[in-house]
N, C-alpha and C positions, 0 to 999 in steps of 0.2 A: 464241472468235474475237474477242470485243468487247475482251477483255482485252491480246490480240494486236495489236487495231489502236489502241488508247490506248497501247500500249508504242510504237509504231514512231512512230505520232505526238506524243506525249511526246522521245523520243529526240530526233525530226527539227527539232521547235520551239523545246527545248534548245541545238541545236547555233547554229541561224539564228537565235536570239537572242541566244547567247555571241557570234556576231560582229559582232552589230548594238550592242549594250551595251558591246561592247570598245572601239567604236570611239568611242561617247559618253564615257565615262572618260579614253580617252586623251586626246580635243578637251579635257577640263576640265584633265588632267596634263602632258601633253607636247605635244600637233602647235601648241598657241596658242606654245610656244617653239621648235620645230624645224620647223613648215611657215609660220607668220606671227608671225615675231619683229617687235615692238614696242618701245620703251619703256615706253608703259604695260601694266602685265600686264592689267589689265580691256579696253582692245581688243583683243589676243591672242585671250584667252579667245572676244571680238565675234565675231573672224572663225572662230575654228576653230568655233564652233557655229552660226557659218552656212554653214560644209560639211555638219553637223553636220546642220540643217533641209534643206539641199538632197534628201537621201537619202530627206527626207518625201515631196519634190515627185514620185520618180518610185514611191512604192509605187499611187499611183491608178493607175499607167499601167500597172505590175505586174498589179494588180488589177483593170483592165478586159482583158489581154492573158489571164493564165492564168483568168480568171472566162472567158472568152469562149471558150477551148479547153476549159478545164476542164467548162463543160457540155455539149460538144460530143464529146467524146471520153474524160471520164474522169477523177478526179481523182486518182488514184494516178500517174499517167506526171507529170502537171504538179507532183507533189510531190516525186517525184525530180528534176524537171528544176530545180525552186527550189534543192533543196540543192544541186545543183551552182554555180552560179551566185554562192552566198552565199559556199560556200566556197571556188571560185575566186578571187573579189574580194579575198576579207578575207585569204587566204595572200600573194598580192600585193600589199598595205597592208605584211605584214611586210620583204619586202625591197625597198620604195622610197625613193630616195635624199631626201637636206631640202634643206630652202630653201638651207641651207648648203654644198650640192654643186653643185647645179643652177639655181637660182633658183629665179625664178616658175613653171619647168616641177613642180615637187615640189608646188607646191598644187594647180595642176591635173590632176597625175595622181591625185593625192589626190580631190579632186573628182572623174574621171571612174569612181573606183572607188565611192567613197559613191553613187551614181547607182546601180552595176549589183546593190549592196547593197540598196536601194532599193527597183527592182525585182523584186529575188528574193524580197524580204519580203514586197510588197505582194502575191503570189501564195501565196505560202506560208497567211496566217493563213486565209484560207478556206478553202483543200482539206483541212488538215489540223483544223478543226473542223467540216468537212461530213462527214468520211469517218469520223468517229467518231460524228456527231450521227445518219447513217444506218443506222449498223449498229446504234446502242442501241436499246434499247426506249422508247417516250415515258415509262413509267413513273420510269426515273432517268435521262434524258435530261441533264438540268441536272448530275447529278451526271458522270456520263460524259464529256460534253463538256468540263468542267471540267479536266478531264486536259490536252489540249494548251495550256490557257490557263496551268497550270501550269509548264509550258516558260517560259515568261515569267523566272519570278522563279529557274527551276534555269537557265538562259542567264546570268542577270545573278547570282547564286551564281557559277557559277563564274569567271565573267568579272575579277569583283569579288576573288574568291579568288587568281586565278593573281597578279591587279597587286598583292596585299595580301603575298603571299608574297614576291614579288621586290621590295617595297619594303620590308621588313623585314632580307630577306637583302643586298639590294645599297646602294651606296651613292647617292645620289642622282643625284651626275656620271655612274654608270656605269648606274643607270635609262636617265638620257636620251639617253647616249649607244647603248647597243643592247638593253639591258633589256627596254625596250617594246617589241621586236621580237618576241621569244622568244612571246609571249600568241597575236596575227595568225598565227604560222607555225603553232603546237598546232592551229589549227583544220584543217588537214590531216586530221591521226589521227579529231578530232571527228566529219569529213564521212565519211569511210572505213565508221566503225561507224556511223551515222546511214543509210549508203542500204544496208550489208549488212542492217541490220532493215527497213528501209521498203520495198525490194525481193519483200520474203515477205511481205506481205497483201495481200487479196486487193481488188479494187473492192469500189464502194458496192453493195451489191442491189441499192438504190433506184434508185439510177443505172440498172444495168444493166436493169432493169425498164420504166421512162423506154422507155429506149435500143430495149428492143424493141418496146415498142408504138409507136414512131415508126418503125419497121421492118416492122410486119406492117401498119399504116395507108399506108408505101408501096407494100409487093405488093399489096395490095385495090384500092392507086388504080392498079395497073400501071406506077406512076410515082414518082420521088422526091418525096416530098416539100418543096418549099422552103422551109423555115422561115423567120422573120426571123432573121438575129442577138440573141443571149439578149439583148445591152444597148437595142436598140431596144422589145423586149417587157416589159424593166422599167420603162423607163424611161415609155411609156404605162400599163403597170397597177400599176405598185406602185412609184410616184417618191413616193408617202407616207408607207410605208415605209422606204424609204433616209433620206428627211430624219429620220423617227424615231431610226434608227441612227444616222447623224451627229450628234443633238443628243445622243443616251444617251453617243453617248463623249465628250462634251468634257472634262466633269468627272472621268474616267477617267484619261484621258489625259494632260490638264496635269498633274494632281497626280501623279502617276506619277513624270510625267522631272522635275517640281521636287524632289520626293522625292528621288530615287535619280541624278541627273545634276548639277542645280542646288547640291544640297545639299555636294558638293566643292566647287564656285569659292567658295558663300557662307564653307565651315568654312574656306578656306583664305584667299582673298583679302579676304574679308569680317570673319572672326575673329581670323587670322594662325595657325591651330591647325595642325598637321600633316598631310600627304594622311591620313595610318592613321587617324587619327581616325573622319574621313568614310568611308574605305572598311570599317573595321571595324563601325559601324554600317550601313551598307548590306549588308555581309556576312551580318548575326544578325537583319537586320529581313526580307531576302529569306529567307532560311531558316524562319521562323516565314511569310514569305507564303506560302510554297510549300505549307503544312501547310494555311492558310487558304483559299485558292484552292477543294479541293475539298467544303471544310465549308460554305462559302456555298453553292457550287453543289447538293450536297447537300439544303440548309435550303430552295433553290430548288424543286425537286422536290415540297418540303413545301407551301410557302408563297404560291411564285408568283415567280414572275421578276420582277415590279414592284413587289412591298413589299422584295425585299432588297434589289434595285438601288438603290431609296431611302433606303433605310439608307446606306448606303454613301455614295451623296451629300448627302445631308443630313448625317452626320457627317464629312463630309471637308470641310464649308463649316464646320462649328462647331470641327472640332478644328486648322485651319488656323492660326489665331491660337498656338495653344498650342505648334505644329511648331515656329515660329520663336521662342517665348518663351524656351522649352526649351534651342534651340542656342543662344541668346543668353548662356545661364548658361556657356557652355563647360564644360561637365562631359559629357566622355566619356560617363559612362553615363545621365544625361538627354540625351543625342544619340541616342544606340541606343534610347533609351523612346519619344523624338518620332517618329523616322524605323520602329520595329516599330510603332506604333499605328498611324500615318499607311500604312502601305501592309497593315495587319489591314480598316482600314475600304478601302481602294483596291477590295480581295478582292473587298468585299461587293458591289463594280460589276462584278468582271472577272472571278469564278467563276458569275455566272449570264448571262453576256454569249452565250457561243458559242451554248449553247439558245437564247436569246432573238433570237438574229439569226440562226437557223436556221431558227427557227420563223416568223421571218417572211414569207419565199419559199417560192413551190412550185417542183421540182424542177426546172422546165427553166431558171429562173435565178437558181436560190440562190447556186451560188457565185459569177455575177456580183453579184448583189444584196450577200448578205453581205460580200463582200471590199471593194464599190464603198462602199458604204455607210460603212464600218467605215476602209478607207483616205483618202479624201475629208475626213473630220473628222480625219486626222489631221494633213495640211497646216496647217491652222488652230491645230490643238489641241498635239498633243505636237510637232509640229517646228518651233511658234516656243516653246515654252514656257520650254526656257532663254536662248533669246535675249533673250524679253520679259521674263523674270526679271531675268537679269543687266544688260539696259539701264535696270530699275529699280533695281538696286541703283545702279548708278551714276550715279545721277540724282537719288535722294533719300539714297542713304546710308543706308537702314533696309528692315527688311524690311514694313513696314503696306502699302505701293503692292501687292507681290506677294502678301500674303495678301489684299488688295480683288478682285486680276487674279483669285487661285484662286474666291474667293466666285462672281464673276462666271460661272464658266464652270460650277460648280455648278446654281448657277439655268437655265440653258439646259438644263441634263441634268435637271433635276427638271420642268420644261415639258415635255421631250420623252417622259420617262415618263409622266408621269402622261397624257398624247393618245396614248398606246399602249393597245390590250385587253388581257389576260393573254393567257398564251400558249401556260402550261403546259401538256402531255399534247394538243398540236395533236400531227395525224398528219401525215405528211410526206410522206404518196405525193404521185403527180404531180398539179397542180391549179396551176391560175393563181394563186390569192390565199389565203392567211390573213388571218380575221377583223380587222382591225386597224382 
């Protein structure tokens, strides 16, 4: 069974992040010239990646709406109901008219779909590592949960793959002109096989277990019971916790989308080198992440959620410098060196992450906790990160402002670990608080 629900969750996180990653590629390739054409290409870029962060703004609200059903009713319904959602949106991104058919209506539909993308993510990443972190055993919990965090980096595989493929075969005029469409529409097929597997497993036990001692505590009282809502109950017992998780991802996070989003506008408007360039390294570095992802989680199990997590941050604050030394040489393959190291140490934060924010909450508000937590720092952290990137490049003309920006948010995530307890081989039945 455990096996069964890493696949449907692996699949489902795959799919909801190929069209959340699709849509950061094309903000860096195409919508800064077909939804906000400029003169200069570095304000393009401004604007289309501040659609780009808008889609951050509403994963909180995602995240308070399905965290808030999701403990109330189940996490498996609210995991189908996210992929529908992501991939309605994103199939819609592929046949919307540009700035050049319609005007100003083409960014704002653009905008109104980033929004519902947004939302459907910001629900997605907790049910889908709560419903795997439930059914494991606490023994390889870190390793287990590790699986849909893996989605991550096969989302942005393939995402990265499809625009590598069609920019190699087509020609650039004929990219922009409906090229980029072809990627938005695939996620059709993607969503089809993503809810046929996630359809067939079954609820959390834990849950379900939850769910009926709060059902045999009403027929005793001859009454329902009125609970508060999960977020009013975190937010009195376990607001320590969430700030916990908000500071563990900042360093996660920024370096992530500077990684894997940023590192386009820098190879291209930055170096004048080719899109293939950057997407080919991004291609071979997510690929080697994907391997990574469930080895930290793994070493987690061993070690502990808080010495590999700082691994991870402490060498993505020291190897930051070296990311951009690297691209600076313009050599192709010190591009793919900088950008597979730089997301080998990312790993070391984001394969023992889902255990670690699982283990935080007890069951009647993990998936609000977890996701609130977890999307809340993302506002901050990965949805201005290429914003704040790219308004340093253009401000200083070098990459030191942005490697200072990465340090920065390092240190926050190394604070926040290190005011956490371990957390390893916590049990997860229903209980108000873990240790923290």
């Amino acid at each position: 069974m455990i096996k069964k629900v890493v696949g449907a969750s692996l699949i489902g996180t795959t799919v909801e992040w190929y069209d959340f990653f699709l849509y950061g590629s094309a903000a860096a390739l195409v919508f800064n010239k077909l939804f906000f054409p400029t003169a200069d290409p570095l304000n393009g870029t401004l604007l289309a990646f501040t659609t780009y962060a808008i889609g951050f703004l509403a994963r909180p609200l995602g995240g308070l709406v399905f965290g808030h059903f999701g403990d109330r009713l189940g996490r498996k319904k609210l995991l189908v109901l996210s992929l529908l959602l992501m991939g309605g949106a994103t199939m819609l991104m592929g046949v919307l008219p540009t700035y050049a058919s319609v005007g100003v209506l083409a960014p704002l539909l653009l905008t109104f779909l980033r929004l519902v993308q947004g939302f459907a993510l910001g629900g997605e990443w907790g049910g889908a590592v709560l419903i795997v972190s439930e059914h494991g055993d606490a023994a390889r919990r870190g390793f287990w949960a590790s699986w849909p965090q893996a989605g991550v980096p096969c989302g942005n595989l393939l995402a990265t793959g499809v625009l590598a493929v069609l920019a190699a075969v087509q020609s650039d005029a004929d990219f922009l002109a409906w090229g980029w469409r072809i990627p938005f529409l695939l996620s059709g097929v993607l969503v089809v096989i993503g809810l046929w597997i996630r359809l067939s497993v079954s609820e959390s036990p834990i849950f379900l277990a939850a769910q009926e001692k709060r059902d045999k505590a009403a027929l005793l009282e001859k009454a329902a019971v009125q609970e508060k809502a999960p977020i009013f109950e975190l937010l009195r017992h376990n607001w320590r916790e969430v700030l916990i998780a908000m500071g563990a991802r900042f360093a996660e996070n920024v370096s992530y989308y500077v990684i894997t989003a940023f590192i386009l506008v820098y190879v291209v408007t930055g170096l004048g080198l080719s899109k293939s360039v950057g997407l080919n390294a991004v291609l071979i570095a997510s690929a080697v992440h994907l391997v990574a992802i469930p080895v930290w989680g793994h070493l987690s199990d061993r070690f502990g959620r808080r010495s590999i997590y700082l691994v991870g941050a402490v060498g993505m604050g020291l190897w930051i410098f070296a990311f951009f030394a690297l691209l600076d040489t313009k050599d192709p393959v010190l591009i793919t060196v900088a950008t597979t190291v730089g997301l080998v140490l990312h790993g070391a934060m984001y394969g023992p992450q889902a255990a670690f924010f699982s283990e935080l909450f007890g069951t009647r508000v993990r998936y609000s906790g977890a996701s609130i937590g977890y999307q809340l720092a993302s506002i901050a952290a990965g949805a201005l990160a290429p914003l704040i990137a790219t308004a340093l490049l253009k401000a200083y003309g070098s990459s030191f402002a942005i490697s200072v920006y990465v340090i920065i948010t390092c240190v926050i995530t190394v604070v926040a670990v290190l005011l956490a307890r371990e957390t390893r081989g916590a049990d997860l039945e229903d209980r108000d608080r873990v240790g923290v």
